[in-house]
N, C-alpha and C positions, 0 to 999 in steps of 0.2 A: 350298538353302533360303534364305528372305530373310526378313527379321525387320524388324520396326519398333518402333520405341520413343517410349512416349510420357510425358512427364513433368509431371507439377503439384504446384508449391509452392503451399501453403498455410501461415494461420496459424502452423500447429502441426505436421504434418508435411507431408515433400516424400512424392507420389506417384510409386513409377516401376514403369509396366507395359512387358511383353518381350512381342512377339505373334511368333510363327512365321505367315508368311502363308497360308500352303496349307493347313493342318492346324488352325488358329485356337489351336495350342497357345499358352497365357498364363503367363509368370513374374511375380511380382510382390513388390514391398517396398516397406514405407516406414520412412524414414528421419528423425529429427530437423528440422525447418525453421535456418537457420541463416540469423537477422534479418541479421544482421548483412555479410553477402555470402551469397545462395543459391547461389551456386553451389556453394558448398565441400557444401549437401546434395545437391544435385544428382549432383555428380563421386561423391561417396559411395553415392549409392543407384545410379547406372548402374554402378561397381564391383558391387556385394553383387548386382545383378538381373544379372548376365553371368555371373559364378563360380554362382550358382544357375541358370543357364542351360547351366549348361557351352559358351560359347560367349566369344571372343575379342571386344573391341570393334570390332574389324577389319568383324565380321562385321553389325551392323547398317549396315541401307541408308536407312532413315530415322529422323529423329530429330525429333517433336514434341514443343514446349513451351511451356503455359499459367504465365502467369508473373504475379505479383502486383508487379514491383518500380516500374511505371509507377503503381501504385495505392495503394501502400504511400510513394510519392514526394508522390503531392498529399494522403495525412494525414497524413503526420508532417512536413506539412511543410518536406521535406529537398530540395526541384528549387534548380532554378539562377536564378540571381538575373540576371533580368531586363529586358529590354530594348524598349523601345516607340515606334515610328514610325506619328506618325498623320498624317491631314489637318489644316493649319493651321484651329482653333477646335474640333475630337476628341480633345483630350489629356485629359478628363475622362472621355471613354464607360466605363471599366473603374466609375469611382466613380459614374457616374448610373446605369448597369446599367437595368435593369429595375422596375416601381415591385414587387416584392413583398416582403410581411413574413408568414412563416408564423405559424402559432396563433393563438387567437382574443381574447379579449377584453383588452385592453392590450398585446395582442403587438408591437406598435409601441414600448413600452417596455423592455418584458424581450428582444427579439430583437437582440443585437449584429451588429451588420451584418459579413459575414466582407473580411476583409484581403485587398486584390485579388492577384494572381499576381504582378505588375507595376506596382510602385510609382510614386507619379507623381513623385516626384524623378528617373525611370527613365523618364519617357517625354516623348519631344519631338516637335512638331509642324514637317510643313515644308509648306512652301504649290505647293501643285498641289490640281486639282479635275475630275471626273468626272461626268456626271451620270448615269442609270440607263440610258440606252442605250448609254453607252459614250464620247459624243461628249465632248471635251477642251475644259470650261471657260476653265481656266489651265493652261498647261505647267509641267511639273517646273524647281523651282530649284534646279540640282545645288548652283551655292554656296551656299544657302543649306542643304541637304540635308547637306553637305559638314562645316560647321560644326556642326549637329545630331548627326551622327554622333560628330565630335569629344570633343564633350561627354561622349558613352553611354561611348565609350573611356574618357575619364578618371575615366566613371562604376565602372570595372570590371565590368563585364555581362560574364555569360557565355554569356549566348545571346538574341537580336533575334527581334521580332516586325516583322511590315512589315504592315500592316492600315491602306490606305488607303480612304475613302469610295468606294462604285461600282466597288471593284476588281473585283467577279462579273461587270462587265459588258466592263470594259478593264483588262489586266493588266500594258501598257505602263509605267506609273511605279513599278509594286511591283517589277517585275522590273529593273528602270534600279536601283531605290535598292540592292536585293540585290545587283548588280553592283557598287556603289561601295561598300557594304559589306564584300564580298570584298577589294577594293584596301585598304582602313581596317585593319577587322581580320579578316584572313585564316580565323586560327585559331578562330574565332567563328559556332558554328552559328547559322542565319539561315530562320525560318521565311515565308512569306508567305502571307496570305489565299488569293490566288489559289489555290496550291497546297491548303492543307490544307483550306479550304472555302469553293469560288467559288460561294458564296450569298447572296441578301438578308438582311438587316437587317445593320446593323455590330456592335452590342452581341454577337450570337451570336456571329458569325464573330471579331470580336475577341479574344472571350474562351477561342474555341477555339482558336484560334493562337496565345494565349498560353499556355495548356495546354499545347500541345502542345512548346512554345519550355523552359515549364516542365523539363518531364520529357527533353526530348531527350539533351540531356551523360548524365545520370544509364541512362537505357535504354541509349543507344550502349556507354556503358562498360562494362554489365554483360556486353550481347551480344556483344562484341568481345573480355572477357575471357573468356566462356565457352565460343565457337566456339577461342579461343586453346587455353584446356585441354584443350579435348575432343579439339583436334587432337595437342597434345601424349601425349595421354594413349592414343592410338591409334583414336580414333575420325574415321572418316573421313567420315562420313554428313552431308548439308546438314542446316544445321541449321534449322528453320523453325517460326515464333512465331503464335500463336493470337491471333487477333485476336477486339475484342469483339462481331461477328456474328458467332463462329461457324466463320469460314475461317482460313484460313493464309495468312501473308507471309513471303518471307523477308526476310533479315536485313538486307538494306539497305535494303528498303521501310518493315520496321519501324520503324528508327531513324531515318529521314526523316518518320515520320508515327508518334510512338509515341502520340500521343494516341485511336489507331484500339484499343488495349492496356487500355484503362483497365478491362473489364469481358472480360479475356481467363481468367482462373480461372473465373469463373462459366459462360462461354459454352462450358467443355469439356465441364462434365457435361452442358449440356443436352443436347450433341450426344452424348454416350455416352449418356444416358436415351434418347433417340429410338433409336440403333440397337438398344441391347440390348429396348426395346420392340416395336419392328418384329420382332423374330425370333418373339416372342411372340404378334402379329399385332392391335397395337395401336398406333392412329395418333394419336388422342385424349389426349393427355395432358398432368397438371398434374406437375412436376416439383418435387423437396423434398430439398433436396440441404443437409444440416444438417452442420458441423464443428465444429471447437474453440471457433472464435472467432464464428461467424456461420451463418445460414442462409438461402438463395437459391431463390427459388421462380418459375418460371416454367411460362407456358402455350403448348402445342403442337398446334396445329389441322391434322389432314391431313398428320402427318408433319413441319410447319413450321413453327420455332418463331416467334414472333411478333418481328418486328425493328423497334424502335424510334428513333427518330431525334431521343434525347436521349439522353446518359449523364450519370447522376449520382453522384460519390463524394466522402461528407462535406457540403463544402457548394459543392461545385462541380458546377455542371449546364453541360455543353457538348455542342454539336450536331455528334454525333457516331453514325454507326450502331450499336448494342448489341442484342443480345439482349437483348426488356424482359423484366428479372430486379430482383424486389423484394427486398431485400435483409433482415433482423430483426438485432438486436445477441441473437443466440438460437444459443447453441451449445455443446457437452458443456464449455466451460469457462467457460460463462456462473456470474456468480459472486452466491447468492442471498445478499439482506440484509435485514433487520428495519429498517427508518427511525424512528431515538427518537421523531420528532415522530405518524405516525401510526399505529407497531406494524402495517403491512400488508404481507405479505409483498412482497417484490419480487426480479425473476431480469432480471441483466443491466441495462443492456446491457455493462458492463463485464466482463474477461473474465482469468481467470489466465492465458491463454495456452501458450505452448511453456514458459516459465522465469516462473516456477518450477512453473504446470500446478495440475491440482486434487491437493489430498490427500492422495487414494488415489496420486497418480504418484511418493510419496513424493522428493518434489526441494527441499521446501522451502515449499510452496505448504500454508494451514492455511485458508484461506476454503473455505466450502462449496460445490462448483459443481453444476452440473446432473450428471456425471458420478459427484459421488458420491455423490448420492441414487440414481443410480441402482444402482452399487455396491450401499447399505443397504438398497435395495428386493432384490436379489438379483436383476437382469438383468443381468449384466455377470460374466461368468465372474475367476476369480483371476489371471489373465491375458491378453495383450493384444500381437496382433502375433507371433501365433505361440510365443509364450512369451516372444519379448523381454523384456517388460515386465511385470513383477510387480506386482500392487495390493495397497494396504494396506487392507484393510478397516476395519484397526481407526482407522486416523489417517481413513477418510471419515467413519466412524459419530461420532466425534469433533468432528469438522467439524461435521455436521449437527446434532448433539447442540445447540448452540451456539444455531441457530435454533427447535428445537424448548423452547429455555430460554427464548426471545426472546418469542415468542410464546404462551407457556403449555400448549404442546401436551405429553398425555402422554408422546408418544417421538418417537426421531429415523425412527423408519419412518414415521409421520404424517408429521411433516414434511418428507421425503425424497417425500412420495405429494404432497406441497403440488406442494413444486418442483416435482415435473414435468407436474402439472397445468395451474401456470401458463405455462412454456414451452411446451406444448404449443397454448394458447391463442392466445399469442404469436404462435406458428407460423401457426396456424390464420387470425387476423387477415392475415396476409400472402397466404397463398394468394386468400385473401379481395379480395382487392385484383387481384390478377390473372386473376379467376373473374368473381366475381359481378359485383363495380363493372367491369368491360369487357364485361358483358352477358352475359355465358355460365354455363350453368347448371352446379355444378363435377359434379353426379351424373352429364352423359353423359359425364367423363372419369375415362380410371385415373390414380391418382397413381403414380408414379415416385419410391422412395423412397433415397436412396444418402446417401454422404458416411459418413466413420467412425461417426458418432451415429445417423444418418436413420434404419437399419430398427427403432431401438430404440422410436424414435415412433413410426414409421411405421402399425402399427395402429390407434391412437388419435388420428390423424389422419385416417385413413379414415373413421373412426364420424363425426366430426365434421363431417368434410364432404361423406359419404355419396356418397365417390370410392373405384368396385370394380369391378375387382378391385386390390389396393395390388399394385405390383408392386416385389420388390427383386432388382435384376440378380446373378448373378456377379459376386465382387470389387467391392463396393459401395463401399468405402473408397477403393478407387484406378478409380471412373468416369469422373471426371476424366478421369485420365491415359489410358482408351480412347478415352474421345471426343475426345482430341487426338489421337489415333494414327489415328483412323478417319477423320476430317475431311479438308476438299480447300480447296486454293489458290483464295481468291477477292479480287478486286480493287473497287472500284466507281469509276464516275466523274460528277458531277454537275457543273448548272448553272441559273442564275437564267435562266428566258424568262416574261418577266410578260408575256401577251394573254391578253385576253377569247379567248372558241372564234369567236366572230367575227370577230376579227381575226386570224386562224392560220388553218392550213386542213391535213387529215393530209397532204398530204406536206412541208408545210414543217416540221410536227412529225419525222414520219418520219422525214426527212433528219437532222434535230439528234439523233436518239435513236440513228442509226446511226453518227455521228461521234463521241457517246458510249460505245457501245459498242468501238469501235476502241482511245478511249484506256482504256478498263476492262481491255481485253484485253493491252494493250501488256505490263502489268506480269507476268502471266501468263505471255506469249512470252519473259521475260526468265528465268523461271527453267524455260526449257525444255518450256513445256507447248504440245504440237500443237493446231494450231487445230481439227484433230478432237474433241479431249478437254476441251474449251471450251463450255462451253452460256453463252447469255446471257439476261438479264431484265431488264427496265426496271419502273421506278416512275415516276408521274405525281402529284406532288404538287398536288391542285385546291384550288379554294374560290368559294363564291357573291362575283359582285359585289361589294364592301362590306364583306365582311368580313376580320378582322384573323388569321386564324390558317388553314393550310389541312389537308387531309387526305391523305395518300399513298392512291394507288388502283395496286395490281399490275398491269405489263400483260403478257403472252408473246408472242410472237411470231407466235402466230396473228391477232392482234388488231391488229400492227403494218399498216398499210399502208390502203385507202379503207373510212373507217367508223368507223379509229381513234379520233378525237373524239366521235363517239357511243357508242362502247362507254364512254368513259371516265365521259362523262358518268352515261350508266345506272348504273357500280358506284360513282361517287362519291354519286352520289342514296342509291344503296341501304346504302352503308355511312355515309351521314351519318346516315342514319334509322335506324340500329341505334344508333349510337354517341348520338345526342341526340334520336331520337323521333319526329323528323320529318324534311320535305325541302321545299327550296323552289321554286317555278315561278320561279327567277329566274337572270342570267345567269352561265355557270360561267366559269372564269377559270384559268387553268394560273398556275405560279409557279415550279416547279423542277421540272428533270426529272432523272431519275437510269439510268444503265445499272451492273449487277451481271455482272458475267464471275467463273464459277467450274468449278476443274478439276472432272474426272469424281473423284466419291469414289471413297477406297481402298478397294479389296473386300477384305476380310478374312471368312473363311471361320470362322462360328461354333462353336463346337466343342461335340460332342454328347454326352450323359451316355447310357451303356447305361440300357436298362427294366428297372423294376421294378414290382410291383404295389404297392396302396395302402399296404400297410403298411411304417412304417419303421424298424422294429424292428432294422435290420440298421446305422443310424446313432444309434440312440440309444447313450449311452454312462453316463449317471446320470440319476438322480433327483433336484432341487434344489429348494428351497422360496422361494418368490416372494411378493414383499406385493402383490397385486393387489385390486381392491374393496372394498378395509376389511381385507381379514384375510388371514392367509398362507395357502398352497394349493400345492399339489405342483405341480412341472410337471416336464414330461422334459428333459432336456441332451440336444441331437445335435451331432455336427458332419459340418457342412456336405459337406465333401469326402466322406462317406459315402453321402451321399441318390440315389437313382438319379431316373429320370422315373418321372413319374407316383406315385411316393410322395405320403401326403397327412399331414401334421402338423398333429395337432390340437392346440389350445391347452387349459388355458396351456402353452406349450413357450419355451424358449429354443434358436437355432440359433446355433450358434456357427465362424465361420473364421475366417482370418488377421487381416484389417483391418478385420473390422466383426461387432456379433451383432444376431439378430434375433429379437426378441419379438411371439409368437401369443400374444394374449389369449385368455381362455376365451369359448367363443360363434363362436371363428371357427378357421380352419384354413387353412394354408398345403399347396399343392398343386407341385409340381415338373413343369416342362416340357421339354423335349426338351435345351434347352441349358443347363439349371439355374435359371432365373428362379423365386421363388416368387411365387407368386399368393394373393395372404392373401384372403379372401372369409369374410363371417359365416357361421354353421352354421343351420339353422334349429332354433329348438327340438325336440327328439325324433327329432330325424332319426336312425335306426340305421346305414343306411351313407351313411357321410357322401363317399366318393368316389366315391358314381353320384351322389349332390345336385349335387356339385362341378361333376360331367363333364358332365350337364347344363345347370349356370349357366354353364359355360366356353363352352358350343355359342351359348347366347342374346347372350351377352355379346360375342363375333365374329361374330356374325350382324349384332350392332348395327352394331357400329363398321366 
């Protein structure tokens, strides 16, 4: 047997799932988040998932893990103090940035401009010069270079940025100063443009190599100390890190480029939403992956999630590939408040967290959160994590009470129905953004609802955005952690070629996307992956003549070779005219091309629930009373591990397992599929049997998609 393991810290707890590969058999736990070094959750829950495994640590062969501490490094801000080598007259580009000021009407007053990564008492200029083809203005002045460096020494920097003018074109003097560097200060990670991103404009590529300069010491150290324990600890399996499109690096790639990390939590679940989607036979989907501290919502066209080529965390946007994932300050520890000045209710974005947590986690924690209205609403059973975790009712109703005083509301069940109305909005706003405003209509997709909180909204989500069937996988609280487990090794490699399509011609393109390709795959080849098991894809970044911004157009490889520039052109036309309406008769212009090499994904073999018929009578286990629509109302308790296929749970129900419960409103009914997945779908008024309605909408509904 071979087993894979996949792990995601979060917020507030660490995720860690145990898959058996052949049998798709799943162990799972979650453990405490421990801020303060995760690893020590980490080592904790791969203990507690092996002994529930009855299995040695010996015996897993892989080990993936989504990891928050590169992202948790640039907001609290805690990275490493900084070092900056520009082109003599660019020791300002961090402070001129970019001209934007968010918000609108005096936002130019009220917007504190954020503190750059790399201070300018921290960055020196040496004089060398490049122009956009490559060709050498001025040559490198070592001594003068020499002295520069001097300086950053006695500055005590703990980690150099080298981000020279036109270095995407010639990478001769970034790579000369890195060398003198080394001879300087040794001990002193050293990142360079060239390497982390050989692209136009400098402000971008600056800002992302200092990111990346940022976090490196801080990432290196954790992965270095936790590949350490794991070894110690008997675990022998490569260890390898999720990156934020989605793929996997190992561990040396990572900490050479951790700023590729930054949006690596979020990019598991979407990849665990897609597969546990796909077994259900849905490619279509908006994803809603809600936690303690936040909720992260992204869109999946054809099985692929949408990858974008900005990451933004807090107030740092660097150009960097991500899964585009919208972020809310919206999550079961979002903490509601009354504002003296305008008595209107508000949730979040601030959050109780792991310590001291909402309420009900009795730890300490007396603010109302979203979790313990939901507690008072009665969707949240008396415990939590398989019984670990005891709630207090009575310290949430308490809690709530507080804003239900604030606001004048008769009881804290009102205002428990407030709260999560408003989050739910919240939520809804975001999807919103990843739907509608990118053109897409969100009714022809299912939402994908997971994270410990998700399937609790997850129905009134749906209504809202009139996205069905809602679907909530197996093990929703720890999705995360499968879609790290399921996920494959992928590398990318990019470059700045600014011509008109007139001046280029496809095999001069050809040829550069295939040399691309080669170093995408290198990284690949080094953690032993066959060039059989290798597929590649290129990206062609265009844009009309004139203009200041381009657009990524997908290419495959059927497309590579005589003709390639008019294909690109066609789909650049037709996605410019989705994205803003129109197209123009005018002349198209290449700017960066990109090659993606990624291993064959891990097959893991779903694991199948025996049949039963609609009724599921044989998982219910109580009767509990629920504040839904103004008034309280019966609904059934099941749990989950009881439900066969094809069961169908009509609402109001609450369904309840280990790491996560999930609330059917009245009006709709959750349906069970072969591997467990529910499929929440409205009921139609009067309908008597409600599981041939079902089996019906289920037939139309894959027909669609």
């Amino acid at each position: 047997m071979t087993y894979r393991l996949g792990v995601d810290v979060g917020g507030t707890f660490t995720d860690v799932l145990l898959i058996e590969e052949t049998t798709g058999e799943t162990f799972r736990v979650k453990t405490p988040s421990t801020p303060h070094d995760q690893s020590e959750g980490v080592l904790e829950g791969i203990r507690k998932v092996c002994a529930l495994g009855g299995i040695s640590p010996s015996a897993i062969d892989h080990l993936l893990h989504g990891t928050t501490v590169a992202t948790n490094a640039i907001l609290e801000g805690k990275g490493s103090k900084v070092g900056l080598v520009t082109t003599d007259g660019f020791r300002q580009v961090l402070q001129v940035a970019r001209s934007f000021v968010p918000g609108g009407l005096a936002g130019w007053i009220t917007w504190p401009k954020p503190t750059p990564l790399a201070h300018l008492e921290d960055t020196v200029e040496i004089p060398e010069r490049v122009d956009t083809r490559g060709n050498v203005l001025r040559p490198l002045d070592e001594e003068a270079t020499r002295r520069a460096l001097q300086h950053l020494a006695s500055r005590q920097v703990e980690a150099i940025t080298v981000a020279l003018v036109n270095s995407f074109a010639n990478s001769d003097h970034e790579r000369r100063v890195g060398e003198i560097i080394s001879e300087i200060m040794p001990d002193v990670p050293v990142s360079l443009s060239c390497d982390i991103l050989p692209e136009i404009r400098e402000y971008e590529r600056t800002i992302t190599t200092v990111a990346n300069s940022y976090v490196s010491p801080v990432v290196g150290r954790y992965l270095r100390s936790l590949e350490d324990q794991l070894l110690h600890g008997g675990l022998g399996a490569k260890l390898r890190v999720l990156r934020s499109d989605g793929g996997l690096a190992g561990v040396a790639t990572a900490s050479e480029a951790p700023v590729s990390l930054l949006m690596s939590g979020p990019a598991g679940g979407v990849a665990g939403a897609v597969w546990a989607a796909a077994q259900a036979g849905y490619t279509n989907l908006l994803t809603f992956d809600m936690g303690g501290t936040s909720t992260d919502v992204a869109l999946v066209q054809a099985g692929k999630p949408r990858i974008g080529r900005e990451t933004t965390v807090g107030d740092l946007t660097v150009r960097a590939s991500s899964v585009d994932v919208r972020t809310v300050g919206a999550g079961g520890g979002s903490i509601a408040h009354v504002p003296q000045l305008t008595k209107a209710l508000r949730v979040g974005p601030q959050s109780a967290g792991a310590e001291p947590g909402p309420a009900c986690y009795a730890k300490g924690g007396v603010e109302p959160t979203v979790t313990d209205a939901n507690v008072v609403l009665g969707y949240l059973p008396p415990a939590l994590i398989g019984g670990e975790m005891t709630l207090d009712a009575a310290a949430a109703e308490a809690a709530v009470a507080g804003i239900a005083d604030a606001m004048g509301l008769p009881d804290a069940k009102t205002a428990a129905a407030g709260i999560v109305d408003i989050v739910n909005e919240n939520m809804f706003g975001a999807l919103r953004l990843v739907s509608v405003q990118q053109g897409y209509d969100p009714r022809d997709f299912a939402l994908v609802a997971f994270g410990g909180a998700g399937p609790l909204h997850a129905n009134a989500l749906g209504k809202l955005m009139g996205s069905w069937p809602v679907i909530v996988p197996p093990s929703p609280g720890v999705l995360c952690a499968y879609g790290d487990a399921t996920t494959s090794l992928r590398n990318e490699s990019a470059r700045t070629f600014i011509r008109r399509f007139n001046e280029t011609s496809d095999g001069e393109v050809t040829a550069l996307l295939a040399t691309l390709a080669t170093e995408a795959q290198s990284a690949l080849d080094a953690e032993g992956v066959e060039r059989s098991a290798q597929t590649v894809s290129w990206q062609v970044d265009v844009r009309y003549m004139g203009q200041g911004f381009e657009v990524p157009v997908d290419v495959d490889a059927s497309q590579v070779g005589d003709g390639l520039l008019a294909s690109v052109a066609s789909r650049f036309d037709a996605e410019h005219e989705r994205l803003f309406m129109f197209a123009l008769d005018t002349e198209h212009e290449v700017v960066n091309l990109r090659a993606v090499a990624q291993a064959r994904a891990a097959h893991v073999k779903a694991p199948t629930l025996s049949v039963g018929g609609p009724d599921p009578a044989g998982a219910r286990t109580a009767t509990t009373t629920v504040w839904v629509q103004g008034h309280e109302q019966q609904a059934g308790l099941y749990d989950r591990s009881l439900l066969k296929a094809g069961n169908v749970v009509a609402g109001p129900a609450v369904i309840v397992e280990m790491d996560s419960t999930t609330l059917v409103l009245p009006g709709h009914a959750a349906t069970v599929d072969a591997i467990g997945n529910l499929l929440i779908r409205p009921v139609e008024p009067g309908t008597l049997d409600a599981d041939k309605h079902l089996s019906t909408q289920t037939e139309a509904h894959q027909g669609d998609r």
